[in-house]
N, C-alpha and C positions, 0 to 999 in steps of 0.2 A: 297921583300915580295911575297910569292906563297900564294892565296885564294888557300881553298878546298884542303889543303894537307894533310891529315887525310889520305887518299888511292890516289891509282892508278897513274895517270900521278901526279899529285901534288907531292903527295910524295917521288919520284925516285927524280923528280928533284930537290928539297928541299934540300935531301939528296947527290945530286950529285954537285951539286951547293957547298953545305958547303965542299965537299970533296976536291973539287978547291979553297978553302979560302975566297969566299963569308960570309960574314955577312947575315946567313940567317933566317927572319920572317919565319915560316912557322905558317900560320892562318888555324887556324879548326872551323867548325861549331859551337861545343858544346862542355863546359868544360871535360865530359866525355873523350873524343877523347889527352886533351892535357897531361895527365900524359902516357898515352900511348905511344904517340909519342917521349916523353921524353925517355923516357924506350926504345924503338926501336932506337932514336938516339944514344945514350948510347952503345947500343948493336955493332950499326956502325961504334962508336968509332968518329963521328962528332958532335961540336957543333951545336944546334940549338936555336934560340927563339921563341918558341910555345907560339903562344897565340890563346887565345878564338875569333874568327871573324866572324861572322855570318853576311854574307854582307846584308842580306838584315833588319838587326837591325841598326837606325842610331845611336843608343850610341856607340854602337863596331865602326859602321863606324867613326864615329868620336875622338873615341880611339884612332885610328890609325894613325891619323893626327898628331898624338906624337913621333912616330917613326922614322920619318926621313928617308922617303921608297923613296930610288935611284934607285932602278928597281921594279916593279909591274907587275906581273904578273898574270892576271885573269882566274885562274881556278874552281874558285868554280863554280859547277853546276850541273842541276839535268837533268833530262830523262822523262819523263811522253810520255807511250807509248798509242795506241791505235787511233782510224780512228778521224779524224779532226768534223767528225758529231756524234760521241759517248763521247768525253771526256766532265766531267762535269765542269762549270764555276768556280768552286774553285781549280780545278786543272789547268787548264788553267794561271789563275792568279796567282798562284803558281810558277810555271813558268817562266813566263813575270819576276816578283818579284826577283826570283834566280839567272835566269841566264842572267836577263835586266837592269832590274832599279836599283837591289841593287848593282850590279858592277859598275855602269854606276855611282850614287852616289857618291861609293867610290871612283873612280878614278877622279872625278871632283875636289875634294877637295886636293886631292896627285898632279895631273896634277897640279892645280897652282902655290903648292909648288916647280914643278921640276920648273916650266916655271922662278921664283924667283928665283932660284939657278943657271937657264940656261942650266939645262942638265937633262938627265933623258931618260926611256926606259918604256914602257909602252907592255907587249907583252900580248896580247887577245890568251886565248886557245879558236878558234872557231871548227869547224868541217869542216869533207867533206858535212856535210849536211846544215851547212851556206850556199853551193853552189850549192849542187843538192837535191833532196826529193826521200824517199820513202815510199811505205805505212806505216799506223801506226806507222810511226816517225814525221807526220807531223807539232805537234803542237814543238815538239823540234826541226826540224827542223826552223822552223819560229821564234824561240827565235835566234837561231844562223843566220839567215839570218839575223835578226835584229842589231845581232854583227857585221855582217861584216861592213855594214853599218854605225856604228857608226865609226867602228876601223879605216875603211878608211877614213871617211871624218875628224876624229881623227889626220889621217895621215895629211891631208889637211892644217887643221887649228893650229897645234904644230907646223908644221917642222922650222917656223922662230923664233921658238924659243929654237931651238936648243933641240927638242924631237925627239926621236924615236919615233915610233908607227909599231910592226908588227902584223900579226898572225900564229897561230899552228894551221895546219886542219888536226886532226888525222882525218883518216878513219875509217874500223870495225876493231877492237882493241878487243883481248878476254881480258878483265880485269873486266867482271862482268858486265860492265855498261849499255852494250846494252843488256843484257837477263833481267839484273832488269827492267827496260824498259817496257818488254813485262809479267811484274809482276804487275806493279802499279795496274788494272784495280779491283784488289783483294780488295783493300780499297778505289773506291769510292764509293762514297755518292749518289746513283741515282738507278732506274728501271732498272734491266739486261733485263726485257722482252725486256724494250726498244730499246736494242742496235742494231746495226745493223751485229754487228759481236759476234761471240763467242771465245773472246778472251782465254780460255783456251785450244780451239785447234791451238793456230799460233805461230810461236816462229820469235824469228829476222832473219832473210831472207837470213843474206848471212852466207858465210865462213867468219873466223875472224883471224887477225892474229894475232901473238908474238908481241908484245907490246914496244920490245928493238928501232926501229926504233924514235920513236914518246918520248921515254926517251932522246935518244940521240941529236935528235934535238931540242925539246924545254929547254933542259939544254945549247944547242948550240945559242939558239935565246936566253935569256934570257941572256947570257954571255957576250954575241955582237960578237960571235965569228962566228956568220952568218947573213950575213945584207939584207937576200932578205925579202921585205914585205910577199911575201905570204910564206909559208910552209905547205908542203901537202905531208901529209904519208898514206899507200906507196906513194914512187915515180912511182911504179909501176902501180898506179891507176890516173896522175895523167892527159893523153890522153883519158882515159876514161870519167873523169870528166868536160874537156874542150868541148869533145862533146856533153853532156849529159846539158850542160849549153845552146849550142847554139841550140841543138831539139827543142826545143817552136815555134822555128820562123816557123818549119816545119809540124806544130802538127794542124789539123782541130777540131772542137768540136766533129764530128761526129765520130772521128776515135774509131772501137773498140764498139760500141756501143751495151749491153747485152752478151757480154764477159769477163772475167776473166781475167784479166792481168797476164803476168807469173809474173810478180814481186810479186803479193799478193799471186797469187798459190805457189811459193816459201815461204812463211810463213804457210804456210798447210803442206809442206811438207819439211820443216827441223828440224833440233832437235836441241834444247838447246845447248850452247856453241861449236858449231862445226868449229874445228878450221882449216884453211887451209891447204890443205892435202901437198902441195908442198913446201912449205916453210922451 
């Protein structure tokens, strides 16, 4: 079963998965979403089973404790962009809800069931930002930090019983996900005077790549056809990231202090969906 297969990563792999003889759930948010996907199957010429999952409703979570889900794969999940002192409490909780508590739920109740069977795969889509930050991604950042966390000690407390436990940490992916991101701020519920930023001048910060890398591997983890715990796309980013983990230790409170970080002047100064020029 793929949460959040409606779009993007979910749904390649949903689709790629059944193309390899998988039996595959794929769960959408909202009834809207599953005659679509039926229709797009169709088109693929793959069977699916589309159902209605909204993880963070526990009747649907509990729905699915019907299923008999031999591999789980947690992709459902949202973006809420903007600075960690501007986003409002309802969006924040939002959040937590999507891409924390409501997975975290359903896979508590499916977990038991593999641990009773003795086998089972559990693969967590976290990010590169479970592992590094950068501005105005902080509060999805911290939902994914949150993931890793769990998936590893996840890892921990299955393995004797004959569970898998990995993750997927795509990086910047063009698939829409991180510019809507840098949209949310349009619907909330709070004083613009108040903000600290004006988030109609910033866009997501980096170059983004083709998306193919981060299909192929989490159709690849999900398969068992790659047994490393972490997975981190690019591979090209992945030196980057290891340093970027260990800076803290080197970082003073004072460093920088009444300047601009390039990292946020990089959201001043890029444009919507700009995709990696070398790739």
């Amino acid at each position: 079963m793929i949460t959040g297969a409606g779009t993007g990563f979910g749904f390649e792999a949903a689709m790629r998965l059944a193309e390899k003889g998988f039996d595959v759930i794929a769960a959408v948010e909202i009834y809207a979403q599953v005659q679509t996907l039926k229709r797009q199957a169709a088109d693929r010429g793959v069977p699916l089973q589309v159902e209605k999952l909204d993880v963070t409703n526990d009747g649907d979570r509990r729905k699915a404790l019907a299923w008999d889900v031999e591999i789980l794969v947690n992709n459902a999940g949202v973006g809420e962009g903007g600075s960690v002192v501007d986003v409002p409490a309802a969006n924040i909780r939002n959040e937590w809800e999507v891409n924390i508590t409501g997975p975290l739920l359903l896979t508590q109740g499916i977990a038991k069931q593999m641990v009773t069977r003795g086998a089972g795969r559990i693969v967590w889509v976290s990010s590169r930002e479970g592992l590094n930050v950068n501005p105005f991604t902080g509060i999805y950042a911290a939902s994914k930090h949150a993931v890793e966390a769990i998936a590893e000690t996840m890892k921990l407390e299955l393995q004797e019983f004959g569970i898998e436990v990995a993750t997927v940490n795509p990086g910047p992916f063009l698939t829409g996900f991180n510019d809507r991101m840098f949209q949310t701020y349009e619907s909330w519920e709070d004083d613009p005077e108040q903000r600290l930023f004006d988030y109609s001048k910033l866009a997501f910060p980096r170059a983004q790549f083709d998306p193919e890398p981060v299909y192929a591997t989490l159709t690849a983890v999900a398969a068992g056809e790659v047994d490393a715990y972490r997975n981190l796309e690019p591979k090209s980013m992945i030196e980057e990231t290891k340093s970027l983990i260990e800076a803290p230790w080197g970082k003073k409170t004072t460093d920088g202090l009444g300047t601009r970080p390039d990292q946020i002047q990089h959201s001043y100064d890029m444009e919507p969906e700009t995709p990696v020029a070398d790739q």
